[in-house]
Structure formats: C-alpha cells, structure tokens
C-alpha positions in Angstrom: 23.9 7.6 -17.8 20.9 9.5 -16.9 19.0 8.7 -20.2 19.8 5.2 -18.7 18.8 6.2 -15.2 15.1 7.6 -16.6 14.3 5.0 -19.1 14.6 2.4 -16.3 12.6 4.8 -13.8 9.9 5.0 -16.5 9.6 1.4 -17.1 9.6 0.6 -13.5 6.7 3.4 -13.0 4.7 2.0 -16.0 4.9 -1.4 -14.4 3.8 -0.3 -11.3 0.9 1.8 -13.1 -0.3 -1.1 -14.8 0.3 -3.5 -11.1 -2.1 -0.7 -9.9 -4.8 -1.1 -12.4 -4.9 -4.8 -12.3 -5.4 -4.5 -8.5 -8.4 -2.1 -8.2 -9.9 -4.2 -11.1 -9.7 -7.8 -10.2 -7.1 -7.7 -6.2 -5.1 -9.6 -8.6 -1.3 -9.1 -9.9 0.0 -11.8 -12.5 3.9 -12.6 -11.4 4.5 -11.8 -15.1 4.2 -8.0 -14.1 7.1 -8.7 -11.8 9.3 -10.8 -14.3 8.5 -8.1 -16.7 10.0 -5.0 -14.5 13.0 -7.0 -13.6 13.7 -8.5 -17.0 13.1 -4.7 -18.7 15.3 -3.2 -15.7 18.1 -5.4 -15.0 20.2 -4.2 -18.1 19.8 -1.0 -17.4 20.0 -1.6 -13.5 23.4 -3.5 -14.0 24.9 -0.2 -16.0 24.3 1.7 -13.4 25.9 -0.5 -10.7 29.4 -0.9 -12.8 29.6 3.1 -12.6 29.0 3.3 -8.3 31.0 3.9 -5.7 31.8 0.7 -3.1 29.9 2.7 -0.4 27.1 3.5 -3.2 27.1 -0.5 -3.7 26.7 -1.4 0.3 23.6 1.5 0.3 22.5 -0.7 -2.8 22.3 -4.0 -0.9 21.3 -2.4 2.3 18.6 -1.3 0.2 17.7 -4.7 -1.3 18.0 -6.5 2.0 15.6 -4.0 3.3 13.3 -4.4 0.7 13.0 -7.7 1.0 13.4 -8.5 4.9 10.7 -6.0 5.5 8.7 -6.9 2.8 8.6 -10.4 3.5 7.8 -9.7 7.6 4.9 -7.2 6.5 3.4 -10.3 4.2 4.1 -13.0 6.5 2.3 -11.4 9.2 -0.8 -10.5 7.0 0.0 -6.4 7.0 1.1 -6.8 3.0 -0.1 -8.7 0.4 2.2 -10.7 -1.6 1.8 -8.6 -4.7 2.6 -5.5 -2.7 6.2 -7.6 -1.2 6.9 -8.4 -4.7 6.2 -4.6 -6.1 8.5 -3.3 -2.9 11.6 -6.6 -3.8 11.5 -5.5 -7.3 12.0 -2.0 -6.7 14.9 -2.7 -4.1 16.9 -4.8 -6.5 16.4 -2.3 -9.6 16.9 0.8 -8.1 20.4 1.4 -7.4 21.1 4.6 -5.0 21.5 8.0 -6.5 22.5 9.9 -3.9 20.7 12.5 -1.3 19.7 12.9 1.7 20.1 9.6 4.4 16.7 8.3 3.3 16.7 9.1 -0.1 19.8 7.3 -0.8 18.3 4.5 0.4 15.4 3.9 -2.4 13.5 0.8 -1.0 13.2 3.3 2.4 12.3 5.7 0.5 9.7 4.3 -1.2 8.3 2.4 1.9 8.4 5.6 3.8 6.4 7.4 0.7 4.4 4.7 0.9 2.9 4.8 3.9 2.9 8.5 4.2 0.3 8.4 0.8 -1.8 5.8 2.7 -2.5 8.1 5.6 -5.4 9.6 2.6 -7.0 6.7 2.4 -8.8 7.3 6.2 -9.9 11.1 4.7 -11.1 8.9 1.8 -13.0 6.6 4.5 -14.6 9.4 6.4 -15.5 11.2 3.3 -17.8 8.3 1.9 -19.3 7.6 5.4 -20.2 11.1 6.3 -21.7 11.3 2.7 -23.9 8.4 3.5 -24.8 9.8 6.9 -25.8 13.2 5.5 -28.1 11.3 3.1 -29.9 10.3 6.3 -28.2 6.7 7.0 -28.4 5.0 9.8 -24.6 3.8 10.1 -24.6 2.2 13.8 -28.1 0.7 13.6 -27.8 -2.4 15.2 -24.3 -2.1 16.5 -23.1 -1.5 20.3 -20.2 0.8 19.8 -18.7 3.6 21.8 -18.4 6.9 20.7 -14.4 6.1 20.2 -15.1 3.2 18.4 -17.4 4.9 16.3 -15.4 8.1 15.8 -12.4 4.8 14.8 -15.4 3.5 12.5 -15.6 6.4 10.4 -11.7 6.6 9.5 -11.2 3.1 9.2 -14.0 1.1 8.1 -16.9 1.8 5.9 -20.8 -0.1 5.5 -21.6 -1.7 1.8 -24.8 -3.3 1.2 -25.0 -7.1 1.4 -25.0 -7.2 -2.6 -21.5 -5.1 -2.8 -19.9 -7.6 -0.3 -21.1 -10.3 -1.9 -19.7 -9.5 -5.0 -16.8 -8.4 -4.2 -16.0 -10.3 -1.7 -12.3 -10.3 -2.5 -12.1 -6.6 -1.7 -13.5 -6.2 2.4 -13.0 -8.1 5.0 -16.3 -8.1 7.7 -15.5 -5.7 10.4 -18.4 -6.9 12.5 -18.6 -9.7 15.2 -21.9 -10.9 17.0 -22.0 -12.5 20.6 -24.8 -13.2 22.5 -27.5 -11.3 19.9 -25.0 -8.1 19.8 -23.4 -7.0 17.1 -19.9 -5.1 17.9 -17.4 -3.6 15.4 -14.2 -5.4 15.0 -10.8 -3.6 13.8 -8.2 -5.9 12.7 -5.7 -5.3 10.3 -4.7 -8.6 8.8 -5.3 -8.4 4.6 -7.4 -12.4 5.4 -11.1 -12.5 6.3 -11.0 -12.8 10.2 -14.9 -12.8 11.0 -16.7 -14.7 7.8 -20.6 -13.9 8.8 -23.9 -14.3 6.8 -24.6 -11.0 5.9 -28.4 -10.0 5.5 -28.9 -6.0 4.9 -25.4 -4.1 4.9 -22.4 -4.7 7.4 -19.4 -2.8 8.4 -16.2 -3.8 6.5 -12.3 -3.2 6.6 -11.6 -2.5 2.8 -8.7 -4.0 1.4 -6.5 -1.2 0.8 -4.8 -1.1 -2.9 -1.2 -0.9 -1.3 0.4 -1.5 -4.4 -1.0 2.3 -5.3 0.7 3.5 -2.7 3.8 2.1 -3.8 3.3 3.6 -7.0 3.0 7.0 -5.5 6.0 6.5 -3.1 8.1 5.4 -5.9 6.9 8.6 -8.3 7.4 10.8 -5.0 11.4 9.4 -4.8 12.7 9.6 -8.2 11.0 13.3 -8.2 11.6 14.9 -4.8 13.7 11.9 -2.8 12.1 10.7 0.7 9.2 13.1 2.3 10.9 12.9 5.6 14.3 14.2 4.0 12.8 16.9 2.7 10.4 18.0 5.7 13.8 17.6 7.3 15.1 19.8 5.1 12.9 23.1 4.9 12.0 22.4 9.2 12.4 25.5 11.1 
C-alpha cells in the first residue's frame, strides 16, 4: 500500500510541477492537466479508500467538501484563479487521509494552510526587487501622492514595471495606480481582474498576479513530507 500511496503522491506532484510551469510561462493551465491528475490518480486513490477506516472515510469527504467549498468561495470572489480552485479540488478528491496530527489528516487543509504560509515569501520577494531598483537610484514614488504607510505597503505588495513590461504582459499585473483630479494615488486591491485599466506612458505601479498554483505545489510537497506547518509548530512549541 505505500508503493501505492507514493506513486500516486508523485504523479500528483509532477502534475502540479508541470501546472506550475505552464503558469509562470503563459498564466495559463489547460483543464487537460486536471483530467490528467485525476484520471492517473483515481485508481490508485480508490485502493486506498477500500483499506480506511469509516472515520478515515468522513475525514476524506470533510476534506473534499473543504476543498471544494473553499476553493470555489476564494475563485468566486476573485482571491483564486480558477486554475488554482481546480489544482486545490483535485487534490481534495485524490488524497485520501493518512493520518497525523488534526490538520494533517485533513490533506486539502493541509495543503491550503501550506499554501498560504509559502505565499507569505512572495512580499520579501516584492521588497527585494524594489529596494534593488531604489538602490540603483530610482525614483519609485515620482509622481505619486502616497503616505509613508502606503509607501512602506507599496514596497511589500506591489512593484513598478516599465510601460513595455506591462504591455506585454499584460496578463500577469494588474495597475495599482488610480488618478483623480491630476494626482496619481496607489491602489491596493486584491482581486486576480484588472480593477483600474489606465494608459500607461513611462512605468506604473502594479499588483503582480501571484502564481498561486506554486504555492500549492509547495504546500502539497510540504504535507506528504512533514504533514501541516501549524501541526508541527504545534508540536515542537515551548
């Protein structure tokens, strides 16, 4: 059973891998990816569910419910995109529980939880690139009318392209800048859609897409090796 148990976690990592690649290249999944995993999985999947417990069963749909309900809030409200809800269902109906602490036996939980505890290196990321463009003697807040929290919020959250880098990739920032009046101001919003289209002339401020389904991946390697990150902070906490 647990050659069963890792062939299906390697194929399921493999397809996410690949997921991952396709979004940094193009912000594009094909559903294919997603028929694939569950196709490649559900034999394997199914195995494993005729050897579990009833209670091991009920954490197995508590976990696909969850993946799925919270999945499909995050997209409809513009927080996920819909390749990152299909990467999280898939992984809730293919990844039967395997025991652990209260977290980690939940795998879509786990995973989410992973999840978002990765993303938290994409602001370092952020600041990073925009202190490296400010030591090179940039002018990041030329032009804008920004308090010294917004800009300190800048820094972490958003970053400035040139007007050629947002124009051609267009699919991968969303304009973080508004104008009223004849003054420019920074705008945070979080939705994955284009909220302010603007003309842009130089460089502007912009949200960057972030590749969730990465994230994913990384939460999904970080519970088949060590379970959920909170378990085990839980765990080794004074």
């Amino acid at each position: 059973m647990l050659e069963l148990t890792w062939t299906r976690r390697l194929v399921t990592l493999a397809l996410l891998v690949y997921a991952s690649y396709s979004d940094f290249g193009s912000r594009e999944v094909d559903d294919k990816v997603w028929i694939a995993l569950c196709a490649l999985s559900a034999p394997l999947t199914l195995l494993e569910l005729l050897e579990l417990s009833r209670g091991m069963l009920l954490l197995y749909a508590l976990s696909s419910y969850t993946a799925f309900t919270v999945g499909l809030a995050l997209s409809a409200f513009e927080l996920m995109g819909w390749a990152d809800f299909l990467a999280l269902a898939c992984i809730g109906i293919t990844t039967p529980p395997g025991g652990g602490a209260f977290l980690t036996a939940i795998p879509a939980i786990s995973v989410l939880v992973n999840s978002l505890l990765a993303s938290l290196t994409y602001p370092l990321y952020l600041l990073a690139r925009n202190l490296h463009m400010a030591l090179r003697g940039e002018d990041l807040f030329k032009g804008i009318k920004a308090s010294k929290l917004e800009k300190a919020l800048a820094i972490m959250t958003l970053t400035k392209v040139s007007a050629r880098e947002y124009s051609e990739k267009r699919d991968f920032y969303s304009i973080a800048e508004v104008e009223a009046g004849g003054i420019k101001r920074l705008s945070f919003h979080v939705r994955i859609r284009e909220a302010h289209p603007v003309e842009v002339e130089d460089s502007v401020w912009v949200s960057p897409y972030m590749p969730f389904i990465l994230f994913i991946t990384v939460g999904y390697l970080l519970h088949i090796l060590a379970g959920c990150l909170v378990d085990v902070i839980l765990r080794y906490a004074p």
